[in-house]
C-alpha positions in Angstrom: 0.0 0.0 0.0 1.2 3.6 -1.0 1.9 6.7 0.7 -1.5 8.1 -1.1 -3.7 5.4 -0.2 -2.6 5.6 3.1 -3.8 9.3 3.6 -7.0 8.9 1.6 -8.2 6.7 5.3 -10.2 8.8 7.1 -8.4 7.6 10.7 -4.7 9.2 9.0 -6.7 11.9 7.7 -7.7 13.0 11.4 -4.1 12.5 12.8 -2.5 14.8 9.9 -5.0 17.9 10.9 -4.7 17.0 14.9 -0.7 17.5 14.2 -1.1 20.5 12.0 -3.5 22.1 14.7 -0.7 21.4 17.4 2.1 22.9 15.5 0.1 26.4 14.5 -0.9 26.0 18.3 2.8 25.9 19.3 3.9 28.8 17.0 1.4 30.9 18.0 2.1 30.5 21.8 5.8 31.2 21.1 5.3 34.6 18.9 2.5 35.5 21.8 5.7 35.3 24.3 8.1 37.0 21.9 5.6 39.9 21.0 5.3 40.3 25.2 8.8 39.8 25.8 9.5 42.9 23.1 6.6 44.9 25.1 8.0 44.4 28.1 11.8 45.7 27.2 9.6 48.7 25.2 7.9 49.4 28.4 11.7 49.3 30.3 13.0 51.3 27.9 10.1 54.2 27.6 10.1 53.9 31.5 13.7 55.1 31.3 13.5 57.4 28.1 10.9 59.3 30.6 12.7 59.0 33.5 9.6 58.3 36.3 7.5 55.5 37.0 9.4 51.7 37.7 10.3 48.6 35.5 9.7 45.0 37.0 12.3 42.7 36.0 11.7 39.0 36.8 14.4 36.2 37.9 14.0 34.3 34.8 15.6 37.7 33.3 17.9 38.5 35.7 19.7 34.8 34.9 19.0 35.2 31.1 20.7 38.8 30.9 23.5 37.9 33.6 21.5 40.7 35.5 23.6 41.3 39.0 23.3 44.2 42.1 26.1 46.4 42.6 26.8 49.4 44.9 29.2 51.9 43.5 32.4 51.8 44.3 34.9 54.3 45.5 37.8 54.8 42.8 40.9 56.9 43.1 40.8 58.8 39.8 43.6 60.9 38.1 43.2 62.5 35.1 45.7 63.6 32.2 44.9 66.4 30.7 46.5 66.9 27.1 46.8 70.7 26.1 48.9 72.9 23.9 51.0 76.2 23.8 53.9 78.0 22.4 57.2 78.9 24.3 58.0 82.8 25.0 60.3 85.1 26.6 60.0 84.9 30.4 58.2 88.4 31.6 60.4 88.9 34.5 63.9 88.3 32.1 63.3 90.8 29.8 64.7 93.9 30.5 63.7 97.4 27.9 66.5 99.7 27.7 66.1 103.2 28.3 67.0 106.4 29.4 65.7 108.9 32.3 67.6 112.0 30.3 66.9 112.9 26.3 69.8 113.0 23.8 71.4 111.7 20.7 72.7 108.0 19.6 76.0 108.1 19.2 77.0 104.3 18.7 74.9 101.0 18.9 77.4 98.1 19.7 74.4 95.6 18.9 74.1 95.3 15.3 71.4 92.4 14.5 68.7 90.8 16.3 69.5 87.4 18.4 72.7 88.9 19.4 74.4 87.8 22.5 75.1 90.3 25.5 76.7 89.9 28.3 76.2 91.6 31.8 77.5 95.2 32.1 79.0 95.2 28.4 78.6 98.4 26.0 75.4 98.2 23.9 75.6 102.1 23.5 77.2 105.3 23.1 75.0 108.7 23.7 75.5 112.4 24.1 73.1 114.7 26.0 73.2 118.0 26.3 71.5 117.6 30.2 73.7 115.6 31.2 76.7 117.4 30.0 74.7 120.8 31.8 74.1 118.5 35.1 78.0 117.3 35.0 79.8 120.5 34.6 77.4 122.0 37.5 78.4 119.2 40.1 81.8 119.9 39.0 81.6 123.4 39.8 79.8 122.7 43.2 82.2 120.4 43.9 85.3 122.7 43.2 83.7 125.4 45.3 83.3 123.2 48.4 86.9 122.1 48.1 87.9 126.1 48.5 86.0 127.0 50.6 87.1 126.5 54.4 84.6 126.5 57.7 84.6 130.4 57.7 81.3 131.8 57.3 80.7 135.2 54.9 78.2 137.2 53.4 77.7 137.3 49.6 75.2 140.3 48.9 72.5 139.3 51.7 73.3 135.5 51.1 75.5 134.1 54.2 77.8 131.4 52.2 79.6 128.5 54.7 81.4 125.4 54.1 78.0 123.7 54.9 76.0 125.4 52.9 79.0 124.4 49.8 78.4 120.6 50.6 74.7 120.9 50.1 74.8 122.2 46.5 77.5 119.5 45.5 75.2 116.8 47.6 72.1 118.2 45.6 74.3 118.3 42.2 75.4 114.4 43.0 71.7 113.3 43.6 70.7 114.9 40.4 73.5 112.9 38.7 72.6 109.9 40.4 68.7 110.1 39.6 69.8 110.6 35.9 71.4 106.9 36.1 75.2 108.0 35.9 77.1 105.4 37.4 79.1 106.5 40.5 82.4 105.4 38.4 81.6 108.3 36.3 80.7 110.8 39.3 84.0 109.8 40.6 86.1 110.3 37.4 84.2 113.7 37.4 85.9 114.5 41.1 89.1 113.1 39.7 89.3 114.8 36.4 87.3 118.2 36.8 86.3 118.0 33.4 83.0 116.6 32.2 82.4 114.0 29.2 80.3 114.6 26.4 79.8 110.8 25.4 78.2 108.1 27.8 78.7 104.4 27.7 75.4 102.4 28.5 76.1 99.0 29.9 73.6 96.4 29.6 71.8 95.5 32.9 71.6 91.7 32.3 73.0 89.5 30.0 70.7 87.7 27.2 70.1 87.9 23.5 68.3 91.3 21.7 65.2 90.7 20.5 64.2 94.7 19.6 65.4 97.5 18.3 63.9 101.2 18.2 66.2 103.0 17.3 69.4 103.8 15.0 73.0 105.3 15.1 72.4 109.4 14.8 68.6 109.1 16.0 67.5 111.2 18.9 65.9 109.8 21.8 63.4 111.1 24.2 63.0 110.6 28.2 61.6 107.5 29.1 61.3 105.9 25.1 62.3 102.6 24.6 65.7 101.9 22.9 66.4 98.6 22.9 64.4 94.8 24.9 67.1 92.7 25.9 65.9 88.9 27.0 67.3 86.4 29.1 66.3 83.0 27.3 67.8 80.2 30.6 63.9 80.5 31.3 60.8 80.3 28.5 57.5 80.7 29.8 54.1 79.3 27.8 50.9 80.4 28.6 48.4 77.4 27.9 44.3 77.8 28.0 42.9 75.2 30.6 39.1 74.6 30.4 37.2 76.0 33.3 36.1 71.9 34.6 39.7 71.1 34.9 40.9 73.7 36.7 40.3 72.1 39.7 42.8 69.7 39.2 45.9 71.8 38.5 47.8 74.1 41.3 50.9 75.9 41.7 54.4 74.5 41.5 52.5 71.4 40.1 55.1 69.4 37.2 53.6 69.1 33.8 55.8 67.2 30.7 56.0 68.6 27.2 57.2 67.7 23.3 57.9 69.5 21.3 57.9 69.0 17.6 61.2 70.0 16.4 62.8 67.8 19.9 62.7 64.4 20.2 62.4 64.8 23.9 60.1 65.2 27.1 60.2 68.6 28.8 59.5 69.1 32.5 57.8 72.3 33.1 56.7 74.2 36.5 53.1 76.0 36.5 54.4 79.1 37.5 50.4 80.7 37.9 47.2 80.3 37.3 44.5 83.6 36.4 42.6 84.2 39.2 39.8 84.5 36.7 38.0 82.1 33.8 37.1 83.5 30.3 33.2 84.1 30.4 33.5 83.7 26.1 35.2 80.6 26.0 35.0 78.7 29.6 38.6 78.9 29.9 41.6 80.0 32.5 45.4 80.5 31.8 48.1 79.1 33.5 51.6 80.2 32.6 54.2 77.4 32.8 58.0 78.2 33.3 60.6 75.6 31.7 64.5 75.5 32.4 66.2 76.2 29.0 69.7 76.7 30.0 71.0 74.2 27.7 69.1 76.5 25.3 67.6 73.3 23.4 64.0 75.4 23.2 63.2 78.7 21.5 60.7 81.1 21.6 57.7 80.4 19.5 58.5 76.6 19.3 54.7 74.7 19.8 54.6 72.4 21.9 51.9 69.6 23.2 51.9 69.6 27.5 50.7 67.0 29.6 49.3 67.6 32.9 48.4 64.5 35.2 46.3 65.9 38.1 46.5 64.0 41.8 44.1 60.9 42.4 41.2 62.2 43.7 38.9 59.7 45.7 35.2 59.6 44.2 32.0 57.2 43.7 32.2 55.5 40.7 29.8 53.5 39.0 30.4 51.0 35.7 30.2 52.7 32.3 27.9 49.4 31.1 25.6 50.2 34.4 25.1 53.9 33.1 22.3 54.4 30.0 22.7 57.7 28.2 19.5 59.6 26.8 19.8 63.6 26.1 23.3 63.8 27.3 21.0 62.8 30.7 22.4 59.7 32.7 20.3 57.0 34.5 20.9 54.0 36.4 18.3 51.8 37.6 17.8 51.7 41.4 16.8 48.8 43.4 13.3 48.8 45.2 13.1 45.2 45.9 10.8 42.3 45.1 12.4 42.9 41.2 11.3 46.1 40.8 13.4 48.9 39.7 13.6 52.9 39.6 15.3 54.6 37.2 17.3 57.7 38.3 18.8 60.3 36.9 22.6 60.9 38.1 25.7 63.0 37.1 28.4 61.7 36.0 32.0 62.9 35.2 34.6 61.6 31.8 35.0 57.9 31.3 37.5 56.7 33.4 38.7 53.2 33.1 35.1 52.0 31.7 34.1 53.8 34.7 32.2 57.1 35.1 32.9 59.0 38.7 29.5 60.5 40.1 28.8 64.0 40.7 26.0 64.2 41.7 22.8 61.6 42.3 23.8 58.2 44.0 25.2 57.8 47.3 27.5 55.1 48.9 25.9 51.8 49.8 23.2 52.1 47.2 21.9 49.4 44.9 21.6 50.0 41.2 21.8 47.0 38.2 25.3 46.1 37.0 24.3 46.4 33.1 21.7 48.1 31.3 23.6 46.6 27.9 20.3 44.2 27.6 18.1 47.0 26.6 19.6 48.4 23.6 18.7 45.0 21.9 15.1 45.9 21.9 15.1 49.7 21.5 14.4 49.6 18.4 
């Protein structure tokens, strides 16, 4: 007997349908439990998205989705903050040249920018005409008081003493001195009883010109600058730290940099930080001092500074535990018997697949371990 025969019986007939019957009966139960498995995770996931309300989550999905209870734990975190800059003159190393009298340029021993100088060498020659008036008065105030003994005499109704001599070469000297002549000169002055017409300017520190404002023959007024003389064994960068850092950096803190033309790390000492933060861009300035003496760096260079701040002790919770809507956070908080609130926290920068809290969840308590599950039915 054939397959056909066989199924043309009424008694196989019945068995075929009662099997077909079972097997759409089977199928349909199993989408029914898929379609209220999806609606449940829709239901966690609006739940969240709005932030209020609970979400219930059973055992059998707690074991499915490796679902665990944590507390957050308490992390030491230090962060490394990568910034950049470019090297300058140290402020308090340069030194601007110039004169508390007004005359004429005579000679400029520096002849080019980036020229070396060395402490208390020439760098110019000048002739003033107050000067030369304020020289040949101390000398005659000075040549009176040596003639003139402890006797005391009348000049027209003026009574002239050897005191009254000293104070108008005193008040000649001080007038010298105020002007900036060196007491080498003053003394050559007493020596020679003759005055100079040309001045030597010595620099004050030594260091490399980096401007020049003026020219052999030029005149020059009180006060104007002549020439900016920098000391380069220090370079100072001023670097732009964003105002939510700037908690971790302090004075005399160590900082590393590279620099592109140097194959090398840097150490570099913040020197100061603004008192104030930049209400246009959210930032502060901190000026860094390095040691150049072995003058490897140069103003201008750029270079890339790294600052690693101290470990700070904070909450943290895992990044996995943490779900993300709006730039808001949530984690889901325990409230027994399976069910589950989800509240909003802040958090700071990923640290170690870790974010530290700010703000929202205190030690001790309970949130899940993973809210990874959920994305597999969001959409």
């Amino acid at each position: 007997m054939n397959i056909i025969s066989k199924l043309n019986k009424p008694k196989y007939i019945i068995l075929f349908l009662i099997a077909i019957i079972i097997a759409i009966v089977v199928f349909g139960v199993l989408f029914i439990m898929s379609d209220r498995q999806h609606i449940v995770r829709k239901k966690i996931i609006n739940n969240i998205e709005m932030a209020k309300g609970y979400v219930l989550i059973n055992k059998q999905e707690k074991k499915l989705y490796k679902i665990k209870i944590i507390s957050p734990k308490e992390m030491s975190i230090s962060r490394k903050l990568s910034l950049t800059g470019r090297l300058t003159y140290a402020a308090s190393l340069i030194k601007n040249i110039s004169l508390k009298y007004s005359g004429y340029i005579e000679k400029i021993y520096l002849t080019r920018l980036g020229q070396k100088i060395k402490t208390f060498k020439p760098i110019l020659e000048v002739y003033s005409p107050t000067v030369l008036d304020a020289e040949n008065d101390f000398i005659l105030a000075y040549e009176n008081y040596l003639k003139i003994d402890y006797t005391e005499f009348k000049i027209g109704h003026f009574n002239y003493s050897k005191k009254i001599a000293k104070s108008f070469y005193n008040a000649a000297k001080t007038r010298l001195i105020l002007m900036g002549i060196s007491s080498k000169r003053i003394k050559q002055l007493k020596n020679n009883l003759v005055a100079k017409t040309d001045i030597i300017i010595k620099s004050p520190a030594g260091g490399v010109l980096i401007k020049k404002f003026i020219n052999s023959g030029s005149h020059f007024r009180v006060g104007q600058k002549l020439l900016t003389i920098a000391n380069l064994k220090t370079l100072w960068m001023t670097v732009k730290v964003p105002e939510k850092f700037t908690a971790y950096i302090h004075k005399n803190m160590f900082v590393t940099a590279n620099f592109n033309d140097i194959h090398a790390e840097h150490k570099g000492l913040i020197l100061s930080i603004y008192p104030f933060v930049s209400a246009k861009k959210d930032t502060t300035k901190i000026i860094i001092a390095f040691n150049n003496k072995k003058r490897f760096l140069k103003p201008n260079m750029y270079g890339k500074i790294t600052i690693k701040t101290p470990p700070v002790k904070m909450l943290a919770v895992p990044a996995k535990s943490v779900f993300k809507i709006d730039r808001a956070a949530y984690v889901l908080i325990s409230g027994g018997n399976g069910y589950f609130i989800p509240q909003k926290i802040i958090v700071g920068k990923k640290y170690h697949n870790f974010y530290p809290v700010i703000k929202g969840l205190k030690k001790g308590e309970k949130f899940i371990n993973s809210l990874k599950f959920l994305t597999y039915f969001k959409n």
